[in-house]
N, C-alpha and C positions, 0 to 999 in steps of 0.2 A: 504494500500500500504506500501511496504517494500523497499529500497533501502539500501542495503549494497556494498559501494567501498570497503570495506576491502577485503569481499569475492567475490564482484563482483557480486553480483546479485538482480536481481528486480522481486519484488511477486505482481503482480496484485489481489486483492480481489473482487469479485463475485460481481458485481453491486449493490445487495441485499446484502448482506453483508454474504453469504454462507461460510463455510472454518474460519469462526474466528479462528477456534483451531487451524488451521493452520500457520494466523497470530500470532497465541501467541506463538506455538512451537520456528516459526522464529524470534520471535522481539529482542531477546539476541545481535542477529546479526544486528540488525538495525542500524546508525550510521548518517542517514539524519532526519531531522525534516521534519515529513511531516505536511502539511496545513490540516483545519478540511474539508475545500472543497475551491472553485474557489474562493468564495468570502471573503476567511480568507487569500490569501494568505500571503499578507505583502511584503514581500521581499525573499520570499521562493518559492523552484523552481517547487515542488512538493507539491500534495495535493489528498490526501483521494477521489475515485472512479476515478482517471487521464484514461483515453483509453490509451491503449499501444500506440497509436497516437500521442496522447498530452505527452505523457514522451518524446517519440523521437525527438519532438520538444524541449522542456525543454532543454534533453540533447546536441542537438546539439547549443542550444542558450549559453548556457556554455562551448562549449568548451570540450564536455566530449564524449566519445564514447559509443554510448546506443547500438550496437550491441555485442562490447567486453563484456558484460553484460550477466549473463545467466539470460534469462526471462523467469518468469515461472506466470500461471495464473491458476484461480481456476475456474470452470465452474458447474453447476445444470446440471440434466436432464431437458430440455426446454418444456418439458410439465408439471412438477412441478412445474419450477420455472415461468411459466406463472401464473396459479392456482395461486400460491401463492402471486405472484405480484397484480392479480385481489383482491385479499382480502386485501393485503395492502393499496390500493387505496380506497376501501369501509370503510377500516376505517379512514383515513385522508382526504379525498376530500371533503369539506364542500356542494360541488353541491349535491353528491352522500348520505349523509346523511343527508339532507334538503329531499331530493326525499322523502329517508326513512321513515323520519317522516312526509310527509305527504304522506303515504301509497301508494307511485306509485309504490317504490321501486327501487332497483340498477337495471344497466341494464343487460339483462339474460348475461350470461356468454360469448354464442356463439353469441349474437351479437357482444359484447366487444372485443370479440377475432378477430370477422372480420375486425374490424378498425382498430386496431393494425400495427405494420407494424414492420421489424425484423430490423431494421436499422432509419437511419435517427431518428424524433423525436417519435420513438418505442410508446408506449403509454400514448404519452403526447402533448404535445405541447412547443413552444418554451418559455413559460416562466414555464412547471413546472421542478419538481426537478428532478436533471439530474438520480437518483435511477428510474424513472418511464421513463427516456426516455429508459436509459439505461439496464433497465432492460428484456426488449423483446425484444433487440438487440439477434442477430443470435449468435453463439461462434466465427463463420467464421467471421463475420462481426466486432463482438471487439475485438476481436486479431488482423488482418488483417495485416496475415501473418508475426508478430513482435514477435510473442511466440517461443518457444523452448521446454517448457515441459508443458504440461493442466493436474492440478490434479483436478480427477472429486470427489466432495464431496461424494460420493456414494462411492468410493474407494480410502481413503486417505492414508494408510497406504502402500497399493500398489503401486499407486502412487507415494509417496514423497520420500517412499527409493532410491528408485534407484537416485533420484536428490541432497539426503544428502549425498551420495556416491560421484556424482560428484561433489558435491562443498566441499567434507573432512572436513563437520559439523556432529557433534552429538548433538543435542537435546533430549530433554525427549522424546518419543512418550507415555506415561505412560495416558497420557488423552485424545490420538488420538483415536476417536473411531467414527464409522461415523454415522454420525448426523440422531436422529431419525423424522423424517418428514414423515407427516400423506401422504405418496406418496401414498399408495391404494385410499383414500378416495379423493384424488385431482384427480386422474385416472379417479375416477366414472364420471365425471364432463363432461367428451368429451362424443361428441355425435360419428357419421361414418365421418360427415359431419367437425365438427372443427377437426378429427383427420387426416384427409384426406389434411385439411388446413394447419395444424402443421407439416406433414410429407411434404409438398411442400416447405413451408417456413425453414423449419428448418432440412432438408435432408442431408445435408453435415455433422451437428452435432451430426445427430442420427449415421448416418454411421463413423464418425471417434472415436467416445466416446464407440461403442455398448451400446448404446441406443435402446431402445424397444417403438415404438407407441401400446398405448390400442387395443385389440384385439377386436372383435365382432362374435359373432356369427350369422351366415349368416339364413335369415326367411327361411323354407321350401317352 
């Protein structure tokens, strides 16, 4: 997360932590401390994955205006970025690598994905860390309607001019290049059945991003 009053704008970061290059183009402009997360705060108003939600609160507890603000947030394609969220979890969740090692295994993918849920505690529960709750959150859902400009990692360059334009910043783009992620090989992973699930859940996002659900070839 970024906050700059000087320029007046707030950069939300990809729950996952998607877009870094984006937060590093911006941080020049940075000028608030922000927290490492919820539980570093201290006496700080803001902190590292905040939902556009909780900043607006923040901001209106100070005294500050978080809509005169241009907010801008970074988003995945939500079929990667679930993939990839399931793999994060296989490698930190001590339940899931207990499973492992004693050969039962993680669980298939499409069941995991049906538990899930694009909001609320997304794939986790209330005491894990807010990157897995938050990270199978909808875009609709973690914006919730407090954005202005979504740069999707898939097209950063795209994207972010036209926003350095409105806010009359120049940064480097010299290392903007958009992030290579193994998206074919996370693609393979859906079946008709989880991609049917992801186009229900996650349909507002596909259609505002042009976003693509995995294609099938239909049996003869």
């Amino acid at each position: 997360m970024i906050v700059s009053h000087k320029c007046r704008f707030i950069l939300f970061s990809d729950p996952l932590g998607a877009g870094a290059n984006v937060m590093h183009a911006l941080s020049p402009w940075s000028d608030e401390i922000i927290a490492a997360g919820p539980d570093n705060k201290q006496d700080r108003m803001f902190f590292h994955g905040m939902t556009p939600t909780e900043a607006e609160w923040a901001f209106d507890a100070s005294g500050l205006a978080f809509r005169s603000y241009l907010r801008i947030s970074v988003t995945e394609h939500p079929f990667t970025r679930l993939a990839r969220l399931y793999d994060r979890i296989a490698q930190t969740d001590i339940v899931w690598q207990l499973r492992h090692l004693a050969g039962v295994g993680t669980p298939a993918f499409d069941h995991w994905l049906s538990s899930t849920q694009p909001n609320g505690f997304g794939a986790g529960n209330r005491h894990s860390p807010r990157w897995r709750q938050l990270g199978a959150w909808s875009t609709k859902a973690w914006e919730s309607g407090r954005i202005d400009h979504t740069i999707r990692v898939e097209s950063v360059e795209e994207d972010l001019t036209p926003i350095l334009t409105e806010l009359g910043i120049a940064p480097s783009l010299d290392f903007i290049q958009t992030e290579t992620l193994d998206r074919e090989g996370w693609m393979k992973r859906y079946s008709p059945e989880s991609t049917n699930l992801m186009s229900q859940r996650y349909g507002w996002d596909l259609a505002q991003f042009g976003y693509a659900a995995p294609r099938f070839r239909k049996v003869a």
